[in-house]
Gaussian input, Z-matrix of N, CA and C with variables (Angstrom, degrees):
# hf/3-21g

backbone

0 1
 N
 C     1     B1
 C     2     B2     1     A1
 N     3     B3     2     A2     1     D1
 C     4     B4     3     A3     2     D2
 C     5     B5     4     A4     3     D3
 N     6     B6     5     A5     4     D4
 C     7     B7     6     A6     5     D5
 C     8     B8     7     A7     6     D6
 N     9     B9     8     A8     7     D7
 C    10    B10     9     A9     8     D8
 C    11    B11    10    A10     9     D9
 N    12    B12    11    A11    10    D10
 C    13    B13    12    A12    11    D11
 C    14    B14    13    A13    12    D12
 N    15    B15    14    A14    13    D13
 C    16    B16    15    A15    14    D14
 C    17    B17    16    A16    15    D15
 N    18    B18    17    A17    16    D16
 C    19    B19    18    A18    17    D17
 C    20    B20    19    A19    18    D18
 N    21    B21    20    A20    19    D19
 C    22    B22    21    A21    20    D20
 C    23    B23    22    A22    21    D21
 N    24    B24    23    A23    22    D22
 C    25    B25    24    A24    23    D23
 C    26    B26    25    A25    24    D24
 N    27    B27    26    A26    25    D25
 C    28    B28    27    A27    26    D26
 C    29    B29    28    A28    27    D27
 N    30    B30    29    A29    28    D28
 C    31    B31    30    A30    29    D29
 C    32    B32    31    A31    30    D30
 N    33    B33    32    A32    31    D31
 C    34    B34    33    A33    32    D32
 C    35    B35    34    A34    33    D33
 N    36    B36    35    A35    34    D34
 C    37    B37    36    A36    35    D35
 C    38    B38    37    A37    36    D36
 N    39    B39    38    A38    37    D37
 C    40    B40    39    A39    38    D38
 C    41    B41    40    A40    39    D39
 N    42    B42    41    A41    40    D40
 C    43    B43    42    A42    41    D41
 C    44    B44    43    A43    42    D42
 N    45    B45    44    A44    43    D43
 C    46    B46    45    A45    44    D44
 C    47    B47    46    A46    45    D45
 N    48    B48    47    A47    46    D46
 C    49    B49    48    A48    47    D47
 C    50    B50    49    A49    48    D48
 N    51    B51    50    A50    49    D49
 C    52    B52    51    A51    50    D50
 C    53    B53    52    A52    51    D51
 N    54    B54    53    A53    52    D52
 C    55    B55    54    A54    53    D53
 C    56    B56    55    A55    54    D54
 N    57    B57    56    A56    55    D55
 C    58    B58    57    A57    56    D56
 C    59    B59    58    A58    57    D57
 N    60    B60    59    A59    58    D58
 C    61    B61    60    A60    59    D59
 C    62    B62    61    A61    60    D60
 N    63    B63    62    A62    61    D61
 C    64    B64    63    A63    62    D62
 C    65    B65    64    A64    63    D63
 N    66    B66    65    A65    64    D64
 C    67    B67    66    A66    65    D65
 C    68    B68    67    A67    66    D66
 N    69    B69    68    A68    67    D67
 C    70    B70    69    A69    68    D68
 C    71    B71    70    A70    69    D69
 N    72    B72    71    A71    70    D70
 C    73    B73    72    A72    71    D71
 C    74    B74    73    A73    72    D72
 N    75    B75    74    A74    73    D73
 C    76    B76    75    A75    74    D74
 C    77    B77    76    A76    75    D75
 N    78    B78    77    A77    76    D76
 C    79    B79    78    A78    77    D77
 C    80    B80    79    A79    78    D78
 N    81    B81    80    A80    79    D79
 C    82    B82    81    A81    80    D80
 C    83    B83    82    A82    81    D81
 N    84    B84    83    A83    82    D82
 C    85    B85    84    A84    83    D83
 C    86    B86    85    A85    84    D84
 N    87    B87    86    A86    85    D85
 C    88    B88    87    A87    86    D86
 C    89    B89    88    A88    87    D87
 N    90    B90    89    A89    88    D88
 C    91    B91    90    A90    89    D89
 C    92    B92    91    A91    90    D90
 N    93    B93    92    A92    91    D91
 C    94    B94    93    A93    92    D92
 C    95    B95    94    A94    93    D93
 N    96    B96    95    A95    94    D94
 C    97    B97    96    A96    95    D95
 C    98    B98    97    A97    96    D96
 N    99    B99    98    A98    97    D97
 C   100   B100    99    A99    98    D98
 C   101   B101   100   A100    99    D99
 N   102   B102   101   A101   100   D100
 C   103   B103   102   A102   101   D101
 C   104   B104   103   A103   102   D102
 N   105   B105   104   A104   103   D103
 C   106   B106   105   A105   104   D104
 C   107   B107   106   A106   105   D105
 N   108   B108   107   A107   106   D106
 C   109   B109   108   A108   107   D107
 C   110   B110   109   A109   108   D108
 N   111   B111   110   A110   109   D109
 C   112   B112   111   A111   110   D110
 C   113   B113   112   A112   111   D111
 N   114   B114   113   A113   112   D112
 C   115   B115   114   A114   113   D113
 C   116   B116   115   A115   114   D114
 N   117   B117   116   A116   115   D115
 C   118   B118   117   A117   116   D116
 C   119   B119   118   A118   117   D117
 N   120   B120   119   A119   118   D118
 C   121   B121   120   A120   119   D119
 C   122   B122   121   A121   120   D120
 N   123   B123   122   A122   121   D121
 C   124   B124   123   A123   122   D122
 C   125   B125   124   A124   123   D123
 N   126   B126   125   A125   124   D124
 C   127   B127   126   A126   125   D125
 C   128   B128   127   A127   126   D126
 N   129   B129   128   A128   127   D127
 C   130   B130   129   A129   128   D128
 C   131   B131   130   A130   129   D129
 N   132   B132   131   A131   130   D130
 C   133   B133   132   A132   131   D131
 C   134   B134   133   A133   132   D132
 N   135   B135   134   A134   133   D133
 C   136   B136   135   A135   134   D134
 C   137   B137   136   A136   135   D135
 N   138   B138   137   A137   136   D136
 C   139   B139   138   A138   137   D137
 C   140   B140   139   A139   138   D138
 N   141   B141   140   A140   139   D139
 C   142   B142   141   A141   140   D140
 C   143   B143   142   A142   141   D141
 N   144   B144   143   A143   142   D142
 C   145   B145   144   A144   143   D143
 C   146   B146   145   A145   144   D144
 N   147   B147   146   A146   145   D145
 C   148   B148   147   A147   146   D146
 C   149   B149   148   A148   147   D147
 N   150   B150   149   A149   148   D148
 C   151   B151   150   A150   149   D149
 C   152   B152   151   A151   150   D150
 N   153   B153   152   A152   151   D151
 C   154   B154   153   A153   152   D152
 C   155   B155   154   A154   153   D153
 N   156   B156   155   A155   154   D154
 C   157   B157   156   A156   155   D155
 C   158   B158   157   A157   156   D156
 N   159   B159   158   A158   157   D157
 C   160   B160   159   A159   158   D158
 C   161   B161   160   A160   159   D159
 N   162   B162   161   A161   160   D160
 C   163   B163   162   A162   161   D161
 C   164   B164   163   A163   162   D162
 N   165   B165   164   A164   163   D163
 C   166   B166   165   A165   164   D164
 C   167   B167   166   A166   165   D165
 N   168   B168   167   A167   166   D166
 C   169   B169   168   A168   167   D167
 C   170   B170   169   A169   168   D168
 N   171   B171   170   A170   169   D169
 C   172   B172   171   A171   170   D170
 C   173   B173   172   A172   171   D171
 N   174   B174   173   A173   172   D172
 C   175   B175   174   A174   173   D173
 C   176   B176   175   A175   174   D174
 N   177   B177   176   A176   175   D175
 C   178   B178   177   A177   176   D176
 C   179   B179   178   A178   177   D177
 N   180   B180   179   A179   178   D178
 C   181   B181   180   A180   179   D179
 C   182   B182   181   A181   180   D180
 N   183   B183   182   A182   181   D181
 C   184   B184   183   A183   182   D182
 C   185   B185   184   A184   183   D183
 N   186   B186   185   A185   184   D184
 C   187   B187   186   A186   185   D185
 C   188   B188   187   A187   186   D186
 N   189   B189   188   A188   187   D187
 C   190   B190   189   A189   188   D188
 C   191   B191   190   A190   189   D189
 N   192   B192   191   A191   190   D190
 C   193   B193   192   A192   191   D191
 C   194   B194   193   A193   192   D192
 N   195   B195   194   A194   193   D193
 C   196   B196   195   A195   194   D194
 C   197   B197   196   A196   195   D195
 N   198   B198   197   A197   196   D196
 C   199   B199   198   A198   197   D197
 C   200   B200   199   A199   198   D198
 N   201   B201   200   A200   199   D199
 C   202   B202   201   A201   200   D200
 C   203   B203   202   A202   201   D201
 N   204   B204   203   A203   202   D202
 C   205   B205   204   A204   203   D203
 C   206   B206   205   A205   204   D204
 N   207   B207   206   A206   205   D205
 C   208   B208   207   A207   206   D206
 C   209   B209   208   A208   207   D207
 N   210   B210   209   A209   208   D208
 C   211   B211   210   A210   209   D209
 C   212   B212   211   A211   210   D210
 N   213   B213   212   A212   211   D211
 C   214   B214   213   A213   212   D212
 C   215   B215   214   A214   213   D213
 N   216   B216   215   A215   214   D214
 C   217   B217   216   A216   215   D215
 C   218   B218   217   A217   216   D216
 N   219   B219   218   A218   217   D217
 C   220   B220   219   A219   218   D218
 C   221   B221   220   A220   219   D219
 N   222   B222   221   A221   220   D220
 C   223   B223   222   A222   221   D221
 C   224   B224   223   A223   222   D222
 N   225   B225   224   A224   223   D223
 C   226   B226   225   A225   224   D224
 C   227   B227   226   A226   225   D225
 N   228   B228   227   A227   226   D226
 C   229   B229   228   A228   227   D227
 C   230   B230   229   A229   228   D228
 N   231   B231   230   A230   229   D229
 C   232   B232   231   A231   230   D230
 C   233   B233   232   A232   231   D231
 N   234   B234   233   A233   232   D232
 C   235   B235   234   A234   233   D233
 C   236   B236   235   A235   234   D234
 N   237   B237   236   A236   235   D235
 C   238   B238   237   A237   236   D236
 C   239   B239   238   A238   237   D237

   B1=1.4482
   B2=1.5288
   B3=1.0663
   B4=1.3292
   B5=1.6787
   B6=1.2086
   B7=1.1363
   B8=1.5751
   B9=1.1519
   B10=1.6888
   B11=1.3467
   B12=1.2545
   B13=1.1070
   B14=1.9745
   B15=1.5133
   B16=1.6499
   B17=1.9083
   B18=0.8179
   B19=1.5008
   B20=1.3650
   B21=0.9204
   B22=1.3457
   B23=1.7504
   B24=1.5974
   B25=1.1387
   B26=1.8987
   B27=1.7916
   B28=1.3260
   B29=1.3410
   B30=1.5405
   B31=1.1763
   B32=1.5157
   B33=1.4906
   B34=2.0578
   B35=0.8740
   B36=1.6695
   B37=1.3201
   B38=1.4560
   B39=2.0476
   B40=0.8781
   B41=1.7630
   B42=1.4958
   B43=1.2652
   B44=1.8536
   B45=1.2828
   B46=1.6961
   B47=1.9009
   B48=1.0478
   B49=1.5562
   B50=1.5643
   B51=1.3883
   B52=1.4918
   B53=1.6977
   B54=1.6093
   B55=1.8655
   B56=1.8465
   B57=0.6186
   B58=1.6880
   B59=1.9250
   B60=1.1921
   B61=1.3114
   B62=1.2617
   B63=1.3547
   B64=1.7761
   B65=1.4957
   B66=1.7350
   B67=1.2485
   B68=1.7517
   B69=1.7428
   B70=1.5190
   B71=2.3810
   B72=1.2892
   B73=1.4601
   B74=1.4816
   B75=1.0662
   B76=1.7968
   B77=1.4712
   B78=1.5753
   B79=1.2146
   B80=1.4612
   B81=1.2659
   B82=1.5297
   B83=1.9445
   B84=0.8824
   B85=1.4334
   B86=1.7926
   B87=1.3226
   B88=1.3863
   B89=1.8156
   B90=1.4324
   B91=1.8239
   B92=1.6174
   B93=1.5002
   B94=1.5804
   B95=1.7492
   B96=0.8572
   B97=1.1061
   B98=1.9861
   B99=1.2786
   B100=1.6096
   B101=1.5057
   B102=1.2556
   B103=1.4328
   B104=1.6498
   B105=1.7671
   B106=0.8840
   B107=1.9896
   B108=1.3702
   B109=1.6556
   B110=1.2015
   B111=1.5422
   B112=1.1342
   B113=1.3382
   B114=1.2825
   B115=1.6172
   B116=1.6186
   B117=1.4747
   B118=1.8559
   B119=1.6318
   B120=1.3360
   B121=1.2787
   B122=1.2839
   B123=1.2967
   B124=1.6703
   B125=1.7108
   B126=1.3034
   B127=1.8243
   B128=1.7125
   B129=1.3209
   B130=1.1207
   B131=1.6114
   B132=1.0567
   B133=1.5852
   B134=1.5912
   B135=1.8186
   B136=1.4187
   B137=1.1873
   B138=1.0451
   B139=1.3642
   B140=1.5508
   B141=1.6142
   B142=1.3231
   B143=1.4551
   B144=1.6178
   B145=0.8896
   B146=1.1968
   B147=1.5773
   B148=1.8663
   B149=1.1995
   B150=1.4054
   B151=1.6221
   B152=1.3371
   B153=1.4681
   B154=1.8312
   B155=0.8665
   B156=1.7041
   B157=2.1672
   B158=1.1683
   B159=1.3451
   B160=1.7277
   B161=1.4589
   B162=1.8145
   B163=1.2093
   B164=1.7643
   B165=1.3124
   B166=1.3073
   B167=1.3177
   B168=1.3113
   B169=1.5394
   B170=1.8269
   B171=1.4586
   B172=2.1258
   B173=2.0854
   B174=1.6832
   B175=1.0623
   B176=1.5679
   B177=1.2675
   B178=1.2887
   B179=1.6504
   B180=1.3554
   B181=1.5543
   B182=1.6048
   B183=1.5519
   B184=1.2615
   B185=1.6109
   B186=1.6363
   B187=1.1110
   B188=2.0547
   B189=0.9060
   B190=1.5014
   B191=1.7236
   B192=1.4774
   B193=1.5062
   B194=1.5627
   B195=1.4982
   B196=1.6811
   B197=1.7192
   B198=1.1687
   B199=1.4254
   B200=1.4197
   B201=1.7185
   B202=1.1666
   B203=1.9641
   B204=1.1581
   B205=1.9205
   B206=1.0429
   B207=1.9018
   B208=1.3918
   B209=1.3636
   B210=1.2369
   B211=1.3286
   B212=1.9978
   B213=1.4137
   B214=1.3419
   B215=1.5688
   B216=1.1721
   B217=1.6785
   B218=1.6928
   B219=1.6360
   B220=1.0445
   B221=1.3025
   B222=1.5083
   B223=1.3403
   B224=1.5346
   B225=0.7640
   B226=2.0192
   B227=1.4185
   B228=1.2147
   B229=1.7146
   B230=1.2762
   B231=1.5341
   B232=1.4376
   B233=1.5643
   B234=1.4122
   B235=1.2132
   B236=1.8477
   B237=1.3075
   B238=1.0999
   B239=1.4866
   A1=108.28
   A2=121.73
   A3=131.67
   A4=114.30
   A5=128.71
   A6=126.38
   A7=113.82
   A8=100.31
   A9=95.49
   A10=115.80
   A11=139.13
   A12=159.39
   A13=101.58
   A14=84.93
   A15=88.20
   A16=85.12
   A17=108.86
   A18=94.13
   A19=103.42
   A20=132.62
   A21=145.99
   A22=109.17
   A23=112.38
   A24=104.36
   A25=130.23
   A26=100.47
   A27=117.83
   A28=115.54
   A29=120.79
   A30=120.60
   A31=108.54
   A32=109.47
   A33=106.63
   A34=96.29
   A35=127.70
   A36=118.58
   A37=126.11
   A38=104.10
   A39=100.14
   A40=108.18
   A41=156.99
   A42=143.21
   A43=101.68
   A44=119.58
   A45=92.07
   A46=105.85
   A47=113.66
   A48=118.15
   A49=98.96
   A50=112.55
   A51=129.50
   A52=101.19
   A53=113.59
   A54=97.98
   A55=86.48
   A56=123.77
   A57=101.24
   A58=97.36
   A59=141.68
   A60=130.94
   A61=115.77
   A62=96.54
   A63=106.15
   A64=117.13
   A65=100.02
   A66=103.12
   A67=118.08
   A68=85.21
   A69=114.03
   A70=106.71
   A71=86.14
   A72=87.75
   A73=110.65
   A74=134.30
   A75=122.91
   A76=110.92
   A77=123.44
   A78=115.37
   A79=100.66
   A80=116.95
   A81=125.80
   A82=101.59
   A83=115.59
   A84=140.29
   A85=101.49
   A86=111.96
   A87=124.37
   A88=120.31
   A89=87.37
   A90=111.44
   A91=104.24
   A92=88.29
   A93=116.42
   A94=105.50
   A95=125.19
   A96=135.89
   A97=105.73
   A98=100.29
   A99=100.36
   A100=121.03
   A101=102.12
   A102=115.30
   A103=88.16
   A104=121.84
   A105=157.28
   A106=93.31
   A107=106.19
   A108=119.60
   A109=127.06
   A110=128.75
   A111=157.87
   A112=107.10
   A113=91.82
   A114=129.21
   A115=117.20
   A116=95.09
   A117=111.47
   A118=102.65
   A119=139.42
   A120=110.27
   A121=126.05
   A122=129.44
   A123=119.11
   A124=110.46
   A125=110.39
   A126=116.39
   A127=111.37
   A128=103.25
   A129=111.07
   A130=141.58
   A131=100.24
   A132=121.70
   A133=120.15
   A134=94.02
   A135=103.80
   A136=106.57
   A137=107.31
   A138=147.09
   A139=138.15
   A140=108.36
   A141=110.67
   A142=124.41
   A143=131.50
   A144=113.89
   A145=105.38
   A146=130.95
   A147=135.44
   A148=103.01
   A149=128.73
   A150=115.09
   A151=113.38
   A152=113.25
   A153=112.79
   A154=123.73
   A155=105.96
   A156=74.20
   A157=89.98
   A158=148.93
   A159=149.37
   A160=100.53
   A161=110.84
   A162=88.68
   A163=128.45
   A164=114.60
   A165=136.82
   A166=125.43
   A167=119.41
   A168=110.58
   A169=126.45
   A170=81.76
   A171=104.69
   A172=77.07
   A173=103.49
   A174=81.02
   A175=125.34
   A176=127.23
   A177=139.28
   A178=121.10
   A179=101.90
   A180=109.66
   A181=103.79
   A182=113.41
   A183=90.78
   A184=129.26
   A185=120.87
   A186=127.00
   A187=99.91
   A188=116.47
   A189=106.58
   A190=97.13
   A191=108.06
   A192=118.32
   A193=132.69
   A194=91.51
   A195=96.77
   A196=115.81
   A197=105.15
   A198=106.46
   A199=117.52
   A200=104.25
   A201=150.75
   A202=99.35
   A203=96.99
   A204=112.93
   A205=100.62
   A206=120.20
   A207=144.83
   A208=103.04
   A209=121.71
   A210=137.79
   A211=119.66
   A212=101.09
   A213=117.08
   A214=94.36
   A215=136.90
   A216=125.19
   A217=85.23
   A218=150.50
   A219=119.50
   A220=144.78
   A221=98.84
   A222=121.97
   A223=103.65
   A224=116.38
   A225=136.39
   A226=112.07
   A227=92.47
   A228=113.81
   A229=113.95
   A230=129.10
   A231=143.92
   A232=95.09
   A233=127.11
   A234=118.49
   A235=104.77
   A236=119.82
   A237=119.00
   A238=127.84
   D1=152.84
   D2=-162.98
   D3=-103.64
   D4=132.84
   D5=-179.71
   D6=-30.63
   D7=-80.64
   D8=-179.64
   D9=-37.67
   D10=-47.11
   D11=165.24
   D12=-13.06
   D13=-60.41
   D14=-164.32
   D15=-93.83
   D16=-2.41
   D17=178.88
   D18=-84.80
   D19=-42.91
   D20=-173.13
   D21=-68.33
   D22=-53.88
   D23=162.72
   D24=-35.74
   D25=-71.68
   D26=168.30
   D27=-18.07
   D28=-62.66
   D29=-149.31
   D30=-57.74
   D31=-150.79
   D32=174.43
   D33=-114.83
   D34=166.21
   D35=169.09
   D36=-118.51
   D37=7.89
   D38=-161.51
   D39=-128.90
   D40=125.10
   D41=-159.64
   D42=-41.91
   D43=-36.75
   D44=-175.79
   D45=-93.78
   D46=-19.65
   D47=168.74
   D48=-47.88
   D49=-58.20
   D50=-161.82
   D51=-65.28
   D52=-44.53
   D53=-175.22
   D54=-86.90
   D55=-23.18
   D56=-173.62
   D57=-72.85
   D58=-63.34
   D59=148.91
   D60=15.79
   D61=-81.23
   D62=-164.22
   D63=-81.05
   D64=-14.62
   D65=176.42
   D66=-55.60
   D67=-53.85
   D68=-172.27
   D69=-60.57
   D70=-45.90
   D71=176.92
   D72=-66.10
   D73=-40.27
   D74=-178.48
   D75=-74.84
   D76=-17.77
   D77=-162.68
   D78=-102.86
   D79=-32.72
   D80=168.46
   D81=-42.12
   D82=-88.02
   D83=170.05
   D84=-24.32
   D85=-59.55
   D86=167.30
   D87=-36.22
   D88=-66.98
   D89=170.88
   D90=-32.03
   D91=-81.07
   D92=-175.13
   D93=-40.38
   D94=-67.96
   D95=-174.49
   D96=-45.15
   D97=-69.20
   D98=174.26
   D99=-38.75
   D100=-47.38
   D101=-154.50
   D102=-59.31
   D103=-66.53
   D104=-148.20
   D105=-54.88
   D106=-64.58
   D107=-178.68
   D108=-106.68
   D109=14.92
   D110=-178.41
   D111=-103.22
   D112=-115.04
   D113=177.18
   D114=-23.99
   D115=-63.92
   D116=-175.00
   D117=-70.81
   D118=-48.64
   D119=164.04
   D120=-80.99
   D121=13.78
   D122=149.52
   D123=-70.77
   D124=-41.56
   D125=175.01
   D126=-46.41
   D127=-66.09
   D128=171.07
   D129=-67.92
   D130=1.09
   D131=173.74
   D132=-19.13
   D133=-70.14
   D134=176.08
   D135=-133.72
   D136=78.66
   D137=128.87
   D138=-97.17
   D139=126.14
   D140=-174.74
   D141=-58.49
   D142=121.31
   D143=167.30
   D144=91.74
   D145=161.15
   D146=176.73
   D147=-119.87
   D148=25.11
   D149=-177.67
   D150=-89.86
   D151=-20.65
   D152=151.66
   D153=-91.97
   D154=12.11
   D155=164.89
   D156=-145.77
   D157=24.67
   D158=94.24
   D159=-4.64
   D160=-69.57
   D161=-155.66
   D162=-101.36
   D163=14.87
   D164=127.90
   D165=-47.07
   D166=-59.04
   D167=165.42
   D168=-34.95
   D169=-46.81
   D170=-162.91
   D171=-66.42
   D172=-68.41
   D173=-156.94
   D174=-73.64
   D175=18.62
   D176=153.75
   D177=-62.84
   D178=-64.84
   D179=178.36
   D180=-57.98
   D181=-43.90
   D182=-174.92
   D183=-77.69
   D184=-10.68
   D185=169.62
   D186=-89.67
   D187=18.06
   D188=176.76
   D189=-107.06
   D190=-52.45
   D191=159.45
   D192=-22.72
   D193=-63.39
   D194=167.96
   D195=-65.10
   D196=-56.52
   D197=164.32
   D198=1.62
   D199=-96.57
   D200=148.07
   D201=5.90
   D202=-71.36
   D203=-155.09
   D204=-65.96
   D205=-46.22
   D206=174.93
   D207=-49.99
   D208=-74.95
   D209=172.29
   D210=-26.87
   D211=-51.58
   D212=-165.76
   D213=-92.63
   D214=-17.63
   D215=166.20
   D216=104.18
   D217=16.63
   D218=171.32
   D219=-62.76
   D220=-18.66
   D221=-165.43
   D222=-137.79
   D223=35.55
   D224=154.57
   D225=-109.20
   D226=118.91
   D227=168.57
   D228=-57.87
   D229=125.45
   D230=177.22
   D231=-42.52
   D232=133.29
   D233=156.77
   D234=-115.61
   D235=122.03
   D236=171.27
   D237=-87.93

């Protein structure tokens, strides 16, 4: 199957499919994002040192990352 193919599938097909879509995609990203540069250095504030919340960050981005790849079909095998 051809990229477009599944690209074309994915998408919505319908005007409220389509704002709920984009709703869900900016706020996902939104979430993630806060939590990530928001939230986690107010926790960590006073706290000694960044080696806990360094590594919350890493492992944030990197479970937001997979998400993401999972999410977007990068790493799914074409099924024809």
């Amino acid at each position: 199957m051809e990229v477009k193919d599944r690209i074309r599938r994915a998408l919505p097909r319908t005007l409220g499919d389509s704002v709920a879509f984009a709703f869900m995609f900016f706020m996902i990203h939104f979430v993630g994002f806060f939590e990530l540069l928001v939230v986690l250095p107010v926790i960590y504030q006073h706290h000694q040192g960044y080696g806990e919340y360094w590594c919350h960050v890493v492992a944030g981005w990197f479970i937001y990352f997979q998400v993401c790849a999972l999410n977007s079909g990068l790493f799914t095998p074409a099924v024809d």
